[in-house]
Backbone as a ProteinNet text record, in pm:
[ID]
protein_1_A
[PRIMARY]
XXXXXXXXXXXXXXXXXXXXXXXXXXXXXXXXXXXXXXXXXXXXXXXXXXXXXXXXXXXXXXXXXXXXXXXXXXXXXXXXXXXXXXXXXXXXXXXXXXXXXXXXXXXXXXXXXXXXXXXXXXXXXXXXXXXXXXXXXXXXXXXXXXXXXXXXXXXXXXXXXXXXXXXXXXXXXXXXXXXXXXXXXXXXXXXXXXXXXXXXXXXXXXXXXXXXXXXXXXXXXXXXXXXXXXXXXXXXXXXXXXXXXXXXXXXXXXXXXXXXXXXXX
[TERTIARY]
13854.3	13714.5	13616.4	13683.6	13536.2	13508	13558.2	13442.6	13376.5	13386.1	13284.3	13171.8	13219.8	13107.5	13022.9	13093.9	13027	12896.9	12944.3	12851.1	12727.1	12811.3	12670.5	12564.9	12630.9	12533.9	12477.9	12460.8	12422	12355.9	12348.2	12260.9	12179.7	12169.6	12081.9	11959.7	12039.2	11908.3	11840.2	11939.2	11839.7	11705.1	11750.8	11710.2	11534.8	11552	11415.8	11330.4	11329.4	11292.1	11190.7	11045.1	10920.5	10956.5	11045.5	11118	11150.7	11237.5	11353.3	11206.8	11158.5	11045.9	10981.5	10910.7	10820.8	10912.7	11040	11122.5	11134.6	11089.2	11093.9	10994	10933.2	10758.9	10806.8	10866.8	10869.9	10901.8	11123.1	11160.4	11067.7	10979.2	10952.5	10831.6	10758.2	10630.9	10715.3	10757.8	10884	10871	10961.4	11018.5	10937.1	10838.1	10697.1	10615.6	10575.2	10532.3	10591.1	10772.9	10867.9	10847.7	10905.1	10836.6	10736.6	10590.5	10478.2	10459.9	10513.8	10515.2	10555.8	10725.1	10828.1	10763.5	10734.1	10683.8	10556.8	10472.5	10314	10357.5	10430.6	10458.5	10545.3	10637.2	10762.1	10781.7	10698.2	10715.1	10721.8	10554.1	10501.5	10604.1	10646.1	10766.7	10876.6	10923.3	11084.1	11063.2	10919.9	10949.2	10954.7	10851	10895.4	10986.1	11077.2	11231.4	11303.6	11308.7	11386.9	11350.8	11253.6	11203.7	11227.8	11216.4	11228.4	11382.6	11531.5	11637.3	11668.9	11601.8	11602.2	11617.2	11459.7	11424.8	11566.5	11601.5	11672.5	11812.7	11878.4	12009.8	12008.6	11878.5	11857.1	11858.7	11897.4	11924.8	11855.3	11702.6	11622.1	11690.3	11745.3	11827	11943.1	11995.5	12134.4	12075.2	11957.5	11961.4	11919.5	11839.3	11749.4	11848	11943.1	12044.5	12164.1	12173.3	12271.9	12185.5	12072.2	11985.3	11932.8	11902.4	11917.2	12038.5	12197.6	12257	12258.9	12238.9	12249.9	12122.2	12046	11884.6	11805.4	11794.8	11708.7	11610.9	11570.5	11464.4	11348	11322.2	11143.9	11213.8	11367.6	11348.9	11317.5	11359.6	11384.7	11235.8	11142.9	10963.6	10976.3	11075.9	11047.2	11197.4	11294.7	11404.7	11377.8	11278	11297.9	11243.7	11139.3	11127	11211.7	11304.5	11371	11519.7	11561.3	11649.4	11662.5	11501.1	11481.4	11451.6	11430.5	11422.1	11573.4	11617.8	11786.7	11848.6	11831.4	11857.2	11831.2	11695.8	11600.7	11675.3	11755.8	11785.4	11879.4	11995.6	12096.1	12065.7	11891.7	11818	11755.4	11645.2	11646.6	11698.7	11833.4	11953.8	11924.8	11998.4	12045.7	11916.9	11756.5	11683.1	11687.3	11670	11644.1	11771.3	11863.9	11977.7	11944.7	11926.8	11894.8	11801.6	11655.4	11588.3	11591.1	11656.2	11710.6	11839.2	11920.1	12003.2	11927.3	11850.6	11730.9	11666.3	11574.4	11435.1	11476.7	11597.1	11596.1	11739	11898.6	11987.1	11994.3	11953.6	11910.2	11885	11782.8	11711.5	11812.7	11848.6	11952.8	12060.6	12124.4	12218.6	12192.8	12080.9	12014.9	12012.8	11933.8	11922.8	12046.9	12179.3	12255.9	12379.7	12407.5	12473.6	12427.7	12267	12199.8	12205	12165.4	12179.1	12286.6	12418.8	12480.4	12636.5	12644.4	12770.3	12696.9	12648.3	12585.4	12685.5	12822.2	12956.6	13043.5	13029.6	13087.8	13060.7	13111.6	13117	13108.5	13020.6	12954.5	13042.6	13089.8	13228.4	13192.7	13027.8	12980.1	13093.7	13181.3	13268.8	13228.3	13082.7	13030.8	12895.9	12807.7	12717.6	12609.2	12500.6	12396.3	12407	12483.1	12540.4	12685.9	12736.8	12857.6	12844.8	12682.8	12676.3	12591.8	12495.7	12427.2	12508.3	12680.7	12760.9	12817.5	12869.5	12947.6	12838.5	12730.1	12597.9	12633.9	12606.8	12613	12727.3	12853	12974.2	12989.5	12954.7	12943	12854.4	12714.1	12617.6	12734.8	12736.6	12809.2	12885.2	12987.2	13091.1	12996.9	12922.3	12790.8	12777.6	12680.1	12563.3	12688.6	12793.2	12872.8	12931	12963.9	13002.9	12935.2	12793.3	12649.3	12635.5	12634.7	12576	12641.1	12778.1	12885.1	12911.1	12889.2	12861.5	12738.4	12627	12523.9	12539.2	12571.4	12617.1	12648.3	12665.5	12715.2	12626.9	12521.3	12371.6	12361.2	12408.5	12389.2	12473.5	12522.7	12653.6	12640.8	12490.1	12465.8	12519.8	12645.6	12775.8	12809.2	12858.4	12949.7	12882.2	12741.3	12676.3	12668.4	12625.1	12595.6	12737.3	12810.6	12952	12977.1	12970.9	12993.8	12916	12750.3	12655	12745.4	12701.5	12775.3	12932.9	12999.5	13150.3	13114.4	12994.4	12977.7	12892	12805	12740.4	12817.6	12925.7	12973.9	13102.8	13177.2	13215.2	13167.2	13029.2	12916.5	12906.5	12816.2	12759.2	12868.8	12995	13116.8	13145.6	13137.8	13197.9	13092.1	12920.4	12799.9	12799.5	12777.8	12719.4	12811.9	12949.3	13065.3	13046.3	13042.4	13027.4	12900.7	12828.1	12729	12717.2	12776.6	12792.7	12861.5	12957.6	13059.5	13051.7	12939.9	12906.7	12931.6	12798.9	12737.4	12889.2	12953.3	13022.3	13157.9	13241.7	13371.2	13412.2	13481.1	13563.4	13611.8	13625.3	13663.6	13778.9	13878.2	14007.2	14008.7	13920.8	13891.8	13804.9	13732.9	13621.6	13739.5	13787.3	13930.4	13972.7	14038.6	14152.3	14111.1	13967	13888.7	13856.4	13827.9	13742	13901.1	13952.8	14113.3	14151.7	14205.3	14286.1	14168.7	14026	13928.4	13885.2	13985.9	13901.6	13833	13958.2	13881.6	13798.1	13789.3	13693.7	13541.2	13557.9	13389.1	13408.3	13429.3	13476	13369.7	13427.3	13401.7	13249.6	13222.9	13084.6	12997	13021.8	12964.2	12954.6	13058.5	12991.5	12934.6	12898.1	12806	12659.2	12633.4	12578.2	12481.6	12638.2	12569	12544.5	12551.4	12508.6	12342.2	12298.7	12180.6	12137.3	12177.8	12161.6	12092.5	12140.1	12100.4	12004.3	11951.7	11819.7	11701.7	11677.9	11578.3	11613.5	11731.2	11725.2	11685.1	11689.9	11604.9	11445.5	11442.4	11286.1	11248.8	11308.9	11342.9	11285.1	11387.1	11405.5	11311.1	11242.4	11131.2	11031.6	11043	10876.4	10907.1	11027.8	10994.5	10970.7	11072.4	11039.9	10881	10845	10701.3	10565.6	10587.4	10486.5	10471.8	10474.2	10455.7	10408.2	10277.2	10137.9	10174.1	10268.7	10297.1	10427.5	10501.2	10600.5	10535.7	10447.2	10414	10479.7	10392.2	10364.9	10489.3	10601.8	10725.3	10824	10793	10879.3	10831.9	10753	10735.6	10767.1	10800.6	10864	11002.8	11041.6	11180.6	11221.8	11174.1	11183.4	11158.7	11077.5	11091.5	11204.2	11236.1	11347.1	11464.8	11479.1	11594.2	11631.3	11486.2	11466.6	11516.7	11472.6	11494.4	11647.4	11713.8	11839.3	11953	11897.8	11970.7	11981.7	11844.5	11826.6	11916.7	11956.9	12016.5	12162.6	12176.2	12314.3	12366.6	12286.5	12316.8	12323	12243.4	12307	12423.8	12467.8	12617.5	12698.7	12698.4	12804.5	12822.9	12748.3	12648.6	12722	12729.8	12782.6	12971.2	12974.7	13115	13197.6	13145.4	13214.9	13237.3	13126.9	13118	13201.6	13205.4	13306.3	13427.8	13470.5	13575.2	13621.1	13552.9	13592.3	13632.3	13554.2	13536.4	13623.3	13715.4	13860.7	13943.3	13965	14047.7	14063.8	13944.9	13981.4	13998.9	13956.3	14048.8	14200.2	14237.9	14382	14443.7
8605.8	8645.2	8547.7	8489.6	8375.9	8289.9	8218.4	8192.9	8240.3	8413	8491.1	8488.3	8534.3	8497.9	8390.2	8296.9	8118.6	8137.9	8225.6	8195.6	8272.1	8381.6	8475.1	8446.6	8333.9	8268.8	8199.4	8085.7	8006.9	8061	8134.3	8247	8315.1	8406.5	8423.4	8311.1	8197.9	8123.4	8039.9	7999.7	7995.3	8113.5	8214.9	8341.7	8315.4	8320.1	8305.8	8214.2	8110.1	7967	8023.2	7962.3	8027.2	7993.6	7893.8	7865.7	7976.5	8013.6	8141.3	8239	8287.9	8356.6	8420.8	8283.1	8221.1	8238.8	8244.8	8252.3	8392.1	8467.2	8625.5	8650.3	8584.6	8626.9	8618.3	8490	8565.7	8647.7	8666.9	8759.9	8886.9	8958	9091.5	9113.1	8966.4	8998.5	9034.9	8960.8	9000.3	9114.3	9151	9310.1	9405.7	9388.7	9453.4	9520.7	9391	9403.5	9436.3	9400.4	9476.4	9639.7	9680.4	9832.1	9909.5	9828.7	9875	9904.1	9819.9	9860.4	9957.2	9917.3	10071.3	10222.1	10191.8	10333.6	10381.5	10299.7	10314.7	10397.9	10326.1	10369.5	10519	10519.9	10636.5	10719.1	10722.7	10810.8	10932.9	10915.2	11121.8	11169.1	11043.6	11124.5	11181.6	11081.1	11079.1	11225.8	11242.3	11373.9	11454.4	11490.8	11585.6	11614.2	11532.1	11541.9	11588.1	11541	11563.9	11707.4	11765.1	11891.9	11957.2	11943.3	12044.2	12072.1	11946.6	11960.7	12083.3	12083.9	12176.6	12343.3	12318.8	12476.4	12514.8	12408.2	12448.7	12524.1	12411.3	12452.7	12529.4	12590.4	12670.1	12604.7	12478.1	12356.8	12418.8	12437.7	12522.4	12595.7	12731.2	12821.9	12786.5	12666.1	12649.7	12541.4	12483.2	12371.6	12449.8	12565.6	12638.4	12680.4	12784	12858.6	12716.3	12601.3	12490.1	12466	12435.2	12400.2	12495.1	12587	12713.7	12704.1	12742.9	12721.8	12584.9	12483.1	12386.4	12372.2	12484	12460.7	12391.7	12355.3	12267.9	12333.2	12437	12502.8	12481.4	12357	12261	12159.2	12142	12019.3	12057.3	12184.8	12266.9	12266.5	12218.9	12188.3	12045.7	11907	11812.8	11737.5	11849.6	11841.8	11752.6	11743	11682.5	11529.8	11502.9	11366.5	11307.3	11370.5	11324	11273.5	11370.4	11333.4	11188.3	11221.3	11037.4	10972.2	10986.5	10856.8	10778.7	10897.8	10886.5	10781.1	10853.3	10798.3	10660.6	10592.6	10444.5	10418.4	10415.5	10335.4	10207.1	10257.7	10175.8	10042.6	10108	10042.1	9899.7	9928.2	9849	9758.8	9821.9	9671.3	9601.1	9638.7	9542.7	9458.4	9522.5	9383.3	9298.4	9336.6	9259.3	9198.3	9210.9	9107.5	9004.1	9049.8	8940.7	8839.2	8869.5	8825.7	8718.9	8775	8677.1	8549.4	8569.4	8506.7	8354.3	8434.6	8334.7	8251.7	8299.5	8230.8	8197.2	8268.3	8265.5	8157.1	8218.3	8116.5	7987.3	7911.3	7788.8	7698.2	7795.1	7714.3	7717.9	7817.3	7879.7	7784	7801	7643.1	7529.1	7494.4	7362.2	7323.5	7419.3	7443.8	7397.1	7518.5	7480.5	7373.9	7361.1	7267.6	7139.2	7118.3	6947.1	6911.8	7001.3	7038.6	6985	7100.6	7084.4	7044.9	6997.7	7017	6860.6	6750.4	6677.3	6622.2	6579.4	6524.2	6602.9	6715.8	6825.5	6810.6	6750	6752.1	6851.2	6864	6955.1	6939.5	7065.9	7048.6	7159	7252.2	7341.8	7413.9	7507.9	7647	7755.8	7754.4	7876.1	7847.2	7942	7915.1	8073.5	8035.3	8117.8	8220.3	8222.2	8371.7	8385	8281.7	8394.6	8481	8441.2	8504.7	8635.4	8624.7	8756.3	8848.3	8825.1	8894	8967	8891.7	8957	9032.9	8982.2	9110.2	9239.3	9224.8	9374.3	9417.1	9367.1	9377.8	9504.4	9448.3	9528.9	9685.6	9624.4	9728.7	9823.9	9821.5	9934.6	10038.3	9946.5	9997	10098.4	10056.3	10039.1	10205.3	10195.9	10275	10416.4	10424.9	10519.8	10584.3	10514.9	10609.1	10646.4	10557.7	10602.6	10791.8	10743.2	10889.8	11023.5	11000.9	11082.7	11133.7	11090.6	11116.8	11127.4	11137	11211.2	11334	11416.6	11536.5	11536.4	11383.5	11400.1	11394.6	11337.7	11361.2	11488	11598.4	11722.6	11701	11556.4	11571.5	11392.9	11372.1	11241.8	11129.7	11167	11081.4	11047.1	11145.4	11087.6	10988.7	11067.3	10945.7	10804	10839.4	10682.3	10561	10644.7	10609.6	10500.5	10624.1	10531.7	10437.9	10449.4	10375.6	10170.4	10208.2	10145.6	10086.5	10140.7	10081.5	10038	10090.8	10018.6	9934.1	9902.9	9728.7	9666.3	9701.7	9563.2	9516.4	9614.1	9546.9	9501.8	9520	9480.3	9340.4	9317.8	9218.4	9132.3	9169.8	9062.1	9004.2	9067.3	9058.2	8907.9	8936.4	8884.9	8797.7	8798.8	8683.8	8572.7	8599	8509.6	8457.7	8460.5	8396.8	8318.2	8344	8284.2	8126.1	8162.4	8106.6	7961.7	8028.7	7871.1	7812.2	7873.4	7843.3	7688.9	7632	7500.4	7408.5	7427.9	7372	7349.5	7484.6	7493.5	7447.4	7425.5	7411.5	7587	7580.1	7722.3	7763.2	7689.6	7692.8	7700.4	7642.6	7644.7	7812.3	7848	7936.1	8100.6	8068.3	8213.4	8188.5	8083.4	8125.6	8155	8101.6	8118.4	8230.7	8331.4	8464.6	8529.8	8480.2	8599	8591.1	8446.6	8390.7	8485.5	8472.7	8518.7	8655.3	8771.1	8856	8979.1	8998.2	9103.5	9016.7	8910.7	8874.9	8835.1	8841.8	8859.6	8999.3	9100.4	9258.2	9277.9	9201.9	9230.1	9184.9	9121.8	9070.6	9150.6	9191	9270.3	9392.7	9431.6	9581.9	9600.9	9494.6	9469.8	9436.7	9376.9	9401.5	9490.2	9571.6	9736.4	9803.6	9775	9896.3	9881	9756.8	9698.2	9728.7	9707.8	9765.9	9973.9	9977.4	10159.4	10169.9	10078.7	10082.9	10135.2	10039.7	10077.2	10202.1	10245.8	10385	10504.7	10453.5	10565.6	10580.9	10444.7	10417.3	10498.2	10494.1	10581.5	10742.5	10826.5	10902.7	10948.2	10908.7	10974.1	10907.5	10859.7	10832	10955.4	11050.6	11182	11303.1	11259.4	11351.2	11403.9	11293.4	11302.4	11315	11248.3	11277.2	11186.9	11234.1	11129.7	11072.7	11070.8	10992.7	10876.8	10894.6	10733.9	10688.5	10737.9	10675.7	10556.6	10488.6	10336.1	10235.2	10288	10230.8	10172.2	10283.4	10269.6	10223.4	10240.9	10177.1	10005.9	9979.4	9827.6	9785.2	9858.7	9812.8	9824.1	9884.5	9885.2	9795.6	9708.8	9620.8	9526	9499.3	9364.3	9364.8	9491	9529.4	9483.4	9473.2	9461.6	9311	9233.1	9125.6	9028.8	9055.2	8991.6	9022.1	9117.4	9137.7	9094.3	9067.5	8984.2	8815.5	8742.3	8610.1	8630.1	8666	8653.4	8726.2	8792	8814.7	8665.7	8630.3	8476.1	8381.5	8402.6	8257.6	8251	8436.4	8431.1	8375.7	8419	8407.3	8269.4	8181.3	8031	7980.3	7996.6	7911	7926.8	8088.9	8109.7	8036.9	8061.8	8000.5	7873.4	7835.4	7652.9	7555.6	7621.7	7597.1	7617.7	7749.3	7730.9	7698.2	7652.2	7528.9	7372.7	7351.6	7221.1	7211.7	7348.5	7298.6	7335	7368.7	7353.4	7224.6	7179.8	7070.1	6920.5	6942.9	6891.9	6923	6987.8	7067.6	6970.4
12660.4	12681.9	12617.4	12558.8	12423.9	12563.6	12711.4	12820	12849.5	12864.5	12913.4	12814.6	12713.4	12598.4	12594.4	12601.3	12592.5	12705.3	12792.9	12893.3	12918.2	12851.4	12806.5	12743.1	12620.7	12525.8	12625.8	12650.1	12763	12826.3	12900.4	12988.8	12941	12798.8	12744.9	12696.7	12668.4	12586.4	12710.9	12874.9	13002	13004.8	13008.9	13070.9	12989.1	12862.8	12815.4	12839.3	12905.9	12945.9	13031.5	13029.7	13107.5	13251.1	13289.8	13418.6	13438.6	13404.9	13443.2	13466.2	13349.1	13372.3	13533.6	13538.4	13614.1	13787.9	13780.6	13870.2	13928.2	13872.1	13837.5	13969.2	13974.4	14008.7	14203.2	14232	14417.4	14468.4	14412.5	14419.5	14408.8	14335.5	14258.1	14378.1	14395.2	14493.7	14635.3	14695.3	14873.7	14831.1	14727.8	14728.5	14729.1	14648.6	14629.6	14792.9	14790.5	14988.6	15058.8	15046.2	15161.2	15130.1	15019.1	15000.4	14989.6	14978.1	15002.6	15174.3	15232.5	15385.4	15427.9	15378.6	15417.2	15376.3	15274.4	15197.2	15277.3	15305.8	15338.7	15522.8	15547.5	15686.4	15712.7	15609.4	15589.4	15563.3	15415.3	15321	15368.9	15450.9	15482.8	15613.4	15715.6	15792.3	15752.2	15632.5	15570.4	15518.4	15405.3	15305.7	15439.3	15529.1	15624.3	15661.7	15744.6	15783.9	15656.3	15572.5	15447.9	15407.6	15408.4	15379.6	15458.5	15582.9	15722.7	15702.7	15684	15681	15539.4	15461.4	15338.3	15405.6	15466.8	15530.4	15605.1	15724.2	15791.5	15752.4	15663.2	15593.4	15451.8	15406.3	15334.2	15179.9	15177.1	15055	14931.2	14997.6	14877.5	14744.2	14849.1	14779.1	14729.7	14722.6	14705.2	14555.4	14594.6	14528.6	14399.7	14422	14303.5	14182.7	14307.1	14237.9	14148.3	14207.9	14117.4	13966.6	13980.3	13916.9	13810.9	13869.2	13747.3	13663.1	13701.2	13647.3	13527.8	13548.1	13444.5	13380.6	13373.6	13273.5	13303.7	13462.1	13512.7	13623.1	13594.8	13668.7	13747.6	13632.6	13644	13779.5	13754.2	13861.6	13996.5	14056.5	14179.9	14247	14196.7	14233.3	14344.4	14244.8	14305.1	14398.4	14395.8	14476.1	14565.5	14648.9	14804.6	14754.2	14679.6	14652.9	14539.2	14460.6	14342.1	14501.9	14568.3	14651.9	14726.4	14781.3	14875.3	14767.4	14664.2	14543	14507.4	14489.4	14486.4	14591.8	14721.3	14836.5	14868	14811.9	14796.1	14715.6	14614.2	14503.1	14547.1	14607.1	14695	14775.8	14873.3	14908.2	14851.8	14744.8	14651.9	14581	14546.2	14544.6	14609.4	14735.5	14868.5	14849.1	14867.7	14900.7	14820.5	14637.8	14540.1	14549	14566.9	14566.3	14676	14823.3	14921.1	14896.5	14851	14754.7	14675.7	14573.1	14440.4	14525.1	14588.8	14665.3	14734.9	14832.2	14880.4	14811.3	14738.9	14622.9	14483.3	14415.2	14289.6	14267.6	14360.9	14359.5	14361.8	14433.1	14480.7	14315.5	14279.2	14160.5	14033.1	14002.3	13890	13927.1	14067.2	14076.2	14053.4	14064.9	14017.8	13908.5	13803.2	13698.6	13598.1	13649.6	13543.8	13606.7	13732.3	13791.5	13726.9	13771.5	13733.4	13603.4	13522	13367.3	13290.9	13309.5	13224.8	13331.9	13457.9	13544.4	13639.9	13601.2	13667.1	13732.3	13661	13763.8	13835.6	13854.9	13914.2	14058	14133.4	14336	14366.6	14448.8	14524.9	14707.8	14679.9	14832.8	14943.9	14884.9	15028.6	15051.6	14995.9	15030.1	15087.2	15061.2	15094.9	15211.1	15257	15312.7	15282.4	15365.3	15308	15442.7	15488.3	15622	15524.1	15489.7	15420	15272.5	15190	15123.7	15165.2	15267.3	15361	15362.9	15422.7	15475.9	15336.6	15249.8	15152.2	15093.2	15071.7	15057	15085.4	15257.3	15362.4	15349.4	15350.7	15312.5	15169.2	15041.4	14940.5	14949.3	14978.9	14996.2	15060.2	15208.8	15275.5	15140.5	15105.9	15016.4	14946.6	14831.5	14750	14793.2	14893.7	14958.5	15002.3	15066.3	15099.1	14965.6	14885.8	14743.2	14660.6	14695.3	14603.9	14672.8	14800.4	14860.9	14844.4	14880.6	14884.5	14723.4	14585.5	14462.5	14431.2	14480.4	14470.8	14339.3	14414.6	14315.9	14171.2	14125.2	14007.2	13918.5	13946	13887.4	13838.7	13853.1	13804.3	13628	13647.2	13522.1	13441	13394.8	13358.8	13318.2	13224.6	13188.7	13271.8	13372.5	13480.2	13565.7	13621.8	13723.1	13684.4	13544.3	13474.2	13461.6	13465.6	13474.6	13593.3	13629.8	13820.5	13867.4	13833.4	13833.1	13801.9	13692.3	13594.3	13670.9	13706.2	13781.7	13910.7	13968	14098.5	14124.2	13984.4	13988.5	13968.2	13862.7	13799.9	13926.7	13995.6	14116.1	14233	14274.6	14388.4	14296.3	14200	14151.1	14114.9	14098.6	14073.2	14207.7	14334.4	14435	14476	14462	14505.3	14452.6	14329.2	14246.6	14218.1	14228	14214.6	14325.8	14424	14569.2	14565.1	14527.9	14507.3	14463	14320.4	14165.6	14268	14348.7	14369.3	14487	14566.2	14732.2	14738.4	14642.2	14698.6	14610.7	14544.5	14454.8	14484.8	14460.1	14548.2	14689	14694.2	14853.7	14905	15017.8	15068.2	14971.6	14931.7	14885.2	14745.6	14626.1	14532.7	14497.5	14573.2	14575.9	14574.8	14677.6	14709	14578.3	14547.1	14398.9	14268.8	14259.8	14165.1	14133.2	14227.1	14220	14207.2	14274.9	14267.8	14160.5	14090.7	13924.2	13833.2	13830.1	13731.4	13766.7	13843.5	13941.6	13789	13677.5	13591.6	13490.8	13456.6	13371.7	13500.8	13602	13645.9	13629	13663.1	13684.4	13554.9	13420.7	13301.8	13300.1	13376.5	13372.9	13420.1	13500.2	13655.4	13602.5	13458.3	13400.5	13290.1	13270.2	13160.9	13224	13304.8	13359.7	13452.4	13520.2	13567	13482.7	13335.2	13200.3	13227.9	13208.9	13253.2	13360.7	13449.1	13636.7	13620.4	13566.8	13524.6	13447.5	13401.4	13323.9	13435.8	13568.4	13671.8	13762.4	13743.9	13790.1	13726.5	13598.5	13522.2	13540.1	13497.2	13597.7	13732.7	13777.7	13897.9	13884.6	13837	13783.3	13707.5	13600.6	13516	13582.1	13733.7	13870.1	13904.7	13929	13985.9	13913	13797	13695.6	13611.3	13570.7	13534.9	13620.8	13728.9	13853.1	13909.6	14070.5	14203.3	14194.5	14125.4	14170.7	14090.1	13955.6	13899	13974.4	14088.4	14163	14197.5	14230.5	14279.1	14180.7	14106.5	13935.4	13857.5	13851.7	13831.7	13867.5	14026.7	14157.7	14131.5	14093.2	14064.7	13957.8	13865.8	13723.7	13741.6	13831.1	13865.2	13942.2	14028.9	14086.2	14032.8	13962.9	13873.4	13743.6	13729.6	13645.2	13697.8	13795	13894.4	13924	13902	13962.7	13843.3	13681.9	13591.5	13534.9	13593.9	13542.8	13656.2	13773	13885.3	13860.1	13776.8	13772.9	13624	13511.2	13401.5	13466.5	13525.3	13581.1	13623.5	13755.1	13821.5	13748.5	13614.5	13501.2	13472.3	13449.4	13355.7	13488.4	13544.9	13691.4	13674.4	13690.5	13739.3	13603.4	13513	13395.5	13362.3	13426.2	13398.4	13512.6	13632.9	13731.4	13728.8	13730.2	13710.4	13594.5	13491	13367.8	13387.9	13490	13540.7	13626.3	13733.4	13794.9	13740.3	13672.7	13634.6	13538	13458	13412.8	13509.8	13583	13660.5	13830.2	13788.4	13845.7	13747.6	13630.6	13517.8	13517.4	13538.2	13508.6	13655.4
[MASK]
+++++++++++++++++++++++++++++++++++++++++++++++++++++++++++++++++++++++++++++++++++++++++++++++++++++++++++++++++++++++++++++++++++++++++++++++++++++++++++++++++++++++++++++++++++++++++++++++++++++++++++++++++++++++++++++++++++++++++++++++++++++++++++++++++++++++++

């Protein structure tokens, strides 16, 4: 583990650099405007549908009576928007990752490739549709076990749990692909992620500890009141945004170091 470490160090003392900073700022604006749209256009249909499906299947009463039971009485008011908040979270990934991929990768490869990997050949393994794909690829995964465990939110350990186990394998899956696109060969890139598959794993959940920070954000936008859901929803997104560009360092320094002994080797 002292590479993973090494690289953490490294990545932390990038991460503070008014570059890195300053890098923060496209990603967070896209995302910003992409969800000011969605929302501006959605919101009042989505809560409807989402509410009407309540009335219909009686959710109300089911949700009141769960909720009573675990001392949560006050929440049974904002059920239908704490639900589609829930529901957006998954969402949010996916863009801020597409995002950061686009505007923020590029540079972070530059950065520490030109930096500190200046003799390291660059052999194009990857491309910017095969990292789209392993994107949509994960999300799916992502987004179907996010939904289907829903429920566990009634049981905070646990959600946070899972939270937590399903960044750090999305963001291992993403950001490693990433990390070795422009660098690796197709053939170098496969054995790399396979030979190193639990020390990114190890990365990727240290990371999702971090990744659960903006869902709380989340969470106390419904808990405390709608009217600061904007407000929050943008601190969560830039939350998202600055812990995706310091994720992509660690990736970006671990990968690359291990490439570059093993093509020593």
């Amino acid at each position: 583990m002292r590479a993973v470490l090494s690289a953490y160090g490294r990545a932390l003392r990038s991460q503070v650099r008014g570059k890195m900073l300053l890098l923060s700022i496209v990603p967070t604006v896209l995302s910003l405007l992409l969800w000011a749209a969605i929302l501006y256009f959605s919101w009042d249909p989505a809560f409807n549908y989402v509410q009407g499906q309540f009335f219909e299947h009686e959710l109300y009463r089911y949700s009141s009576s769960w909720l009573a039971t675990l001392g949560l009485e006050a929440v049974k008011n904002i059920i239908v928007p704490l639900a589609m908040i829930l529901a957006l979270v998954p969402l949010m990934i996916l863009t801020a990752m597409i995002f950061i991929g686009v505007a923020a990768m590029p540079a972070i490869v530059r950065h520490v490739g030109g930096q500190h990997y200046p003799q390291l050949e660059m052999k194009k393994g990857g491309s910017l549709a095969g990292s789209v794909g392993v994107a949509l690829g994960g999300f799916c995964v992502f987004a179907l076990i996010w939904l289907v465990t829903l429920p566990l939110y009634a049981f905070p350990p646990a959600a946070l749990a899972l939270q937590v186990l399903l960044w750090g394998w999305l963001t291992a899956r993403v950001m490693a692909y990433d990390a070795l696109s422009d660098y690796a060969s197709p053939e170098e890139l496969h054995a790399l992620r396979r030979e190193h598959r639990w020390r990114l794993i190890a990365i990727g959940i240290v990371s999702g500890a971090a990744g659960a920070i903006p869902g709380v954000v989340w969470l106390a936008g419904a808990a405390i009141s709608i009217v600061l859901f904007p407000f929050l929803a943008a601190i969560s997104i830039w939350l998202y945004v600055l812990i995706f560009i310091f994720t992509g360092l660690w990736f970006q320094y671990y990968c690359l170091e291990a490439l570059a002994k093993q093509r020593a080797a």
